[in-house]
C-alpha positions as a Python dict, from the first residue, in 0.01 Angstrom:
ca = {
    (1, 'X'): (0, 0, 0),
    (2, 'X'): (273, 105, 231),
    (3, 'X'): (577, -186, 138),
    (4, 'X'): (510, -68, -231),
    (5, 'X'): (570, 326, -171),
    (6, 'X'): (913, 250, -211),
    (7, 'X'): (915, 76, -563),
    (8, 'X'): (604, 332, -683),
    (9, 'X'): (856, 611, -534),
    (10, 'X'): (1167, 507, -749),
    (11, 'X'): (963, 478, -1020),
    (12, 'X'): (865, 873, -1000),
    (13, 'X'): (1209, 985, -875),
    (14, 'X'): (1316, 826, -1277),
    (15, 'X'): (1027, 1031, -1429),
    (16, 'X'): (1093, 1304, -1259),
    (17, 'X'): (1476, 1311, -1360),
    (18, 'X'): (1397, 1175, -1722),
    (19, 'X'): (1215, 1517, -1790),
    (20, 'X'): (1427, 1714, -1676),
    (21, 'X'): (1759, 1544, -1873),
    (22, 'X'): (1505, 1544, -2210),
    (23, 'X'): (1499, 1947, -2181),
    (24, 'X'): (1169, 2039, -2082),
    (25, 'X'): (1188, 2357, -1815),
    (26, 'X'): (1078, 2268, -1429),
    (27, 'X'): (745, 2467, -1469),
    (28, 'X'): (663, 2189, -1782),
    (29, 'X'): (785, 1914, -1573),
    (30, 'X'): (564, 2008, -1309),
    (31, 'X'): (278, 2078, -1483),
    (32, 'X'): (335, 1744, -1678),
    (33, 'X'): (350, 1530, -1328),
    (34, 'X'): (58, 1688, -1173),
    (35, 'X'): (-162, 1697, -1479),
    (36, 'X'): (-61, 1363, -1613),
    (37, 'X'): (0, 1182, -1338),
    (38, 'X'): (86, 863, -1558),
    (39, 'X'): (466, 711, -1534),
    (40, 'X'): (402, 494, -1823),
    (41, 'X'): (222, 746, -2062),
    (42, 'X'): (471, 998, -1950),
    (43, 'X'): (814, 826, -2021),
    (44, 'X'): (644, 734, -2351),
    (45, 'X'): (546, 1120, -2456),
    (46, 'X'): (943, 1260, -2362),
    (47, 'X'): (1113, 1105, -2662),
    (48, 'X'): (810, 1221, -2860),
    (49, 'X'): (838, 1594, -2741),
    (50, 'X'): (1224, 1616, -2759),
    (51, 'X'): (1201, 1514, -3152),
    (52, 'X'): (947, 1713, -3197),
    (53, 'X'): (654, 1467, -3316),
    (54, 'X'): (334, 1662, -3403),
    (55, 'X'): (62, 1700, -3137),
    (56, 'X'): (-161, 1422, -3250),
    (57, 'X'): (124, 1195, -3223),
    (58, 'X'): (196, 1218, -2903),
    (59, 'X'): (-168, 1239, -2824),
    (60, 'X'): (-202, 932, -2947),
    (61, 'X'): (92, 728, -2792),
    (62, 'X'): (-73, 879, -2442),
    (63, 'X'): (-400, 704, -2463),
    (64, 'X'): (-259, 356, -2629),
    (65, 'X'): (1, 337, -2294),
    (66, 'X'): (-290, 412, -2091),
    (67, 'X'): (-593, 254, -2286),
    (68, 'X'): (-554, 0, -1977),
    (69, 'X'): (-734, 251, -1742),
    (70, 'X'): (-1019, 172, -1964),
    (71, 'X'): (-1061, -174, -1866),
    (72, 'X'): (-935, -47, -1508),
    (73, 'X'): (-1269, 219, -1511),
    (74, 'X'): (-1519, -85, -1666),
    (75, 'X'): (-1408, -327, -1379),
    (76, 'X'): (-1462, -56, -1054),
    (77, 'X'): (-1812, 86, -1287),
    (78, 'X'): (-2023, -157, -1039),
    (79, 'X'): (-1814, -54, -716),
    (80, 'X'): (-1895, 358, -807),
    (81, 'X'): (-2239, 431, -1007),
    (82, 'X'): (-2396, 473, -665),
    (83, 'X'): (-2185, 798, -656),
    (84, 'X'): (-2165, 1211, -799),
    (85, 'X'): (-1998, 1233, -1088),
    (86, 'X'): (-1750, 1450, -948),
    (87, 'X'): (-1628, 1149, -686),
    (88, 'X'): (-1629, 922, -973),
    (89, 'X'): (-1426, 1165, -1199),
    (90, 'X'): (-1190, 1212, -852),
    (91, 'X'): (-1151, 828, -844),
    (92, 'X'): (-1062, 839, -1192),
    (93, 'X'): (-800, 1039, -1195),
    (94, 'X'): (-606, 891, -863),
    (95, 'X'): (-688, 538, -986),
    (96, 'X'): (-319, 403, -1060),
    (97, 'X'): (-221, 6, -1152),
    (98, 'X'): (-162, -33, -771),
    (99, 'X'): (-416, 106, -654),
    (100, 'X'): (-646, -109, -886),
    (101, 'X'): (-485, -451, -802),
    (102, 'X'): (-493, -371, -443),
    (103, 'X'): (-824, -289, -445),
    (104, 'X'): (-990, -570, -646),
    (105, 'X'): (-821, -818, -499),
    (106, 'X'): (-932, -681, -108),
    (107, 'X'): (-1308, -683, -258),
    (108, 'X'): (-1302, -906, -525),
    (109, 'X'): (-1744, -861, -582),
    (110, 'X'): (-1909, -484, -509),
    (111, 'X'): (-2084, -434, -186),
    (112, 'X'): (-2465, -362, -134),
    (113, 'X'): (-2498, -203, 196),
    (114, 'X'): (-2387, 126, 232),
    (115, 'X'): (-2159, 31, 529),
    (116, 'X'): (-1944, -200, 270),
    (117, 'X'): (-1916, 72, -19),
    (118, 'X'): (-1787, 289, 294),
    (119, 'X'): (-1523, 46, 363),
    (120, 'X'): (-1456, 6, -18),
    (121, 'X'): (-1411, 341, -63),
    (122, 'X'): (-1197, 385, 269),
    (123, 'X'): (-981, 193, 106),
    (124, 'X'): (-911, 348, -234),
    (125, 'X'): (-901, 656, -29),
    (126, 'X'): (-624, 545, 183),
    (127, 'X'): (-434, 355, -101),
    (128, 'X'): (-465, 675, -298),
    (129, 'X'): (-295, 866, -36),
    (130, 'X'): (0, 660, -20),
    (131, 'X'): (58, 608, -371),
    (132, 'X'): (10, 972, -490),
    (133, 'X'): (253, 1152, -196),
    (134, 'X'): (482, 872, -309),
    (135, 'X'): (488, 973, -671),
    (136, 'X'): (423, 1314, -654),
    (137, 'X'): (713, 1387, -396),
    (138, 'X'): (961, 1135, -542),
    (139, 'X'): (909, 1314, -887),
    (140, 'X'): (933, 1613, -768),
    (141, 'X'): (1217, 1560, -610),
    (142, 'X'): (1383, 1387, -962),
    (143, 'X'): (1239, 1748, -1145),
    (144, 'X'): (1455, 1937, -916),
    (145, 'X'): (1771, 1769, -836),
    (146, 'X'): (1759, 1614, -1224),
    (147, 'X'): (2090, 1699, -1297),
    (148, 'X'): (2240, 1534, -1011),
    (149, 'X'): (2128, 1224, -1018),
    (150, 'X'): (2246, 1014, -1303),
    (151, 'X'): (1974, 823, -1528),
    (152, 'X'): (2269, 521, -1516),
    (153, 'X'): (2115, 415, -1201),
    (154, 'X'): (1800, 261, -1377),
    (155, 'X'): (1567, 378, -1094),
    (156, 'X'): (1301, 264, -1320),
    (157, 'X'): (1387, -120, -1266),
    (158, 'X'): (1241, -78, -919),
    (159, 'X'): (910, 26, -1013),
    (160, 'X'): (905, -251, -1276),
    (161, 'X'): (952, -561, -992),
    (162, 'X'): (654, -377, -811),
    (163, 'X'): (424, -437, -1083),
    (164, 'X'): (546, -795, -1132),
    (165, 'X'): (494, -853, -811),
    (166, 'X'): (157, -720, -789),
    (167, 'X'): (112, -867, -1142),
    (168, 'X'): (186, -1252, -990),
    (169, 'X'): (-38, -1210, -637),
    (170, 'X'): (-333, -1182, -903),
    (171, 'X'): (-268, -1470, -1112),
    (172, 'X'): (-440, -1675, -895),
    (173, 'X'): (-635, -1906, -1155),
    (174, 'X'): (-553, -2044, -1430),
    (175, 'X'): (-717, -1824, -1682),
    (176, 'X'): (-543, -1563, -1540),
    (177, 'X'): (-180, -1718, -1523),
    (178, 'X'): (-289, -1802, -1918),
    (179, 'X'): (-381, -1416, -1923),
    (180, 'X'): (-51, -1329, -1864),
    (181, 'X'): (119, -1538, -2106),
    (182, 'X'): (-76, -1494, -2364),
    (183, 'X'): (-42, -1065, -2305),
    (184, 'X'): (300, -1062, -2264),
    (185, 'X'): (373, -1315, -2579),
    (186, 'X'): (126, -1085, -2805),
    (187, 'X'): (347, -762, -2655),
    (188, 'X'): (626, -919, -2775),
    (189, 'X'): (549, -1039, -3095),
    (190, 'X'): (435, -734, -3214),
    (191, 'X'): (700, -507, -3072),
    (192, 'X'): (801, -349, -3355),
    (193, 'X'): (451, -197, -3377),
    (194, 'X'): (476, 223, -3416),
    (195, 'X'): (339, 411, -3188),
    (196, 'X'): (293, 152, -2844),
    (197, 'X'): (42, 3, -2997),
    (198, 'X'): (175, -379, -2930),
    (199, 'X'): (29, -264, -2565),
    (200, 'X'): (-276, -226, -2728),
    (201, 'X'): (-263, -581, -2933),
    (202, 'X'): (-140, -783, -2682),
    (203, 'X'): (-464, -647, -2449),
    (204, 'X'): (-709, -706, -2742),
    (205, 'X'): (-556, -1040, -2822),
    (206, 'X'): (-573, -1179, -2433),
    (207, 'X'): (-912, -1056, -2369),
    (208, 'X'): (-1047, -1207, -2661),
    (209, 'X'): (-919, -1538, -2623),
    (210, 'X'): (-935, -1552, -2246),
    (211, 'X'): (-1302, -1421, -2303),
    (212, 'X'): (-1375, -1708, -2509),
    (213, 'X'): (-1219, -1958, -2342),
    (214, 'X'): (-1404, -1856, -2044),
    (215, 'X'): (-1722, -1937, -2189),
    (216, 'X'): (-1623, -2247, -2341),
    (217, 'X'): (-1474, -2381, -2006),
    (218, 'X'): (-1651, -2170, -1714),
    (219, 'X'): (-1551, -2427, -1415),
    (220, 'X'): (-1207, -2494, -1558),
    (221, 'X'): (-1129, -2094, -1584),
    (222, 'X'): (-1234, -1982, -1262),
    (223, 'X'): (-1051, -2221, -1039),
    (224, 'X'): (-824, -2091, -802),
    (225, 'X'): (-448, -2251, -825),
}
């Protein structure tokens, strides 16, 4: 997780200094990092609190951004049942994009002994560590020194090409490369959807098809490239 601090760091530093140039105090900045912790859903809410959209609103925008966590929190289900609640509600909150594609793609299939959930959970543990010090610091640091740094310098961009990259290590198959396409074409397409919710079309329309092509053609969609 360590080469992609820097890009998950930039990424916060532009949060952190995108709150602070939409008006909200430093305590509500802070609060808002620490109890969010979501870049995406975040940067999506601002806009919504400096107009002055109702609660529900911006409620609402929050979960479509981030109604990817809920195919995130399906996929790990198998790797965590064998734990408390409160480590699985733990995992859920520190569980972040990164975090997710590095994991799944170091243990592809759960393990059954309880040395290999150990290691699994090792793992997230340590990825966790890195990515959250990485966002938490760099946003804090964009929360406090917000007026100095100029939003010109599109800080964002670099968090961006991390999640490409990430996003391009995984599509390793062809159903997955067609995954992609199909998502971002949908996300597109329906842009001018209110309220984020092309996010939310462009997931339902690539899992459906992808599901059902991956029935129809089992050995064709699970070949690697």
């Amino acid at each position: 997780m360590a080469p992609l601090a820097t890009g998950i760091a930039a990424w916060g530093l532009m949060t952190g200094v995108a709150m602070v140039k939409s008006g909200m105090s430093v305590f509500e900045a802070l609060a808002m990092t620490f109890l969010v912790y979501a870049g995406s859903s975040q940067l999506a809410a601002i806009p919504l609190i400096v107009a002055g959209a109702p609660m529900w609103v911006i409620l609402a925008t929050g979960f479509c951004v981030n109604l990817r966590f809920v195919v995130f929190s399906l996929h790990l289900r198998p790797y965590m049942m064998h734990m408390p609640r409160w480590r699985r509600m733990a995992h859920g909150y520190l569980t972040a994009d990164m975090t997710y594609a590095m994991f799944t793609r170091r243990f592809p299939e759960p393990a059954q002994t309880g040395e290999g959930r150990r290691e699994e959970e090792a793992y997230l543990s340590g990825n966790y560590c890195v990515t959250w010090f990485a966002w938490m610091g760099a946003s804090v640091a964009g929360i406090l020194l917000g007026n100095l740094i100029p939003t010109s310098w599109g800080l964002g961009f670099a968090g961006v090409l991390c999640l490409v990259g990430i996003l391009c290590s995984l599509a390793n198959t062809p159903l997955r490369r067609l995954a992609v396409l199909i998502a971002g074409s949908a996300a597109v397409a329906t842009y001018s959807l209110p309220l984020k919710l092309n996010i939310v079309a462009a997931i339902a329309v690539a899992v459906a098809l992808c599901f059902w092509l991956e029935r129809r053609f089992p050995q064709e969609a699970g070949e690697p490239a």
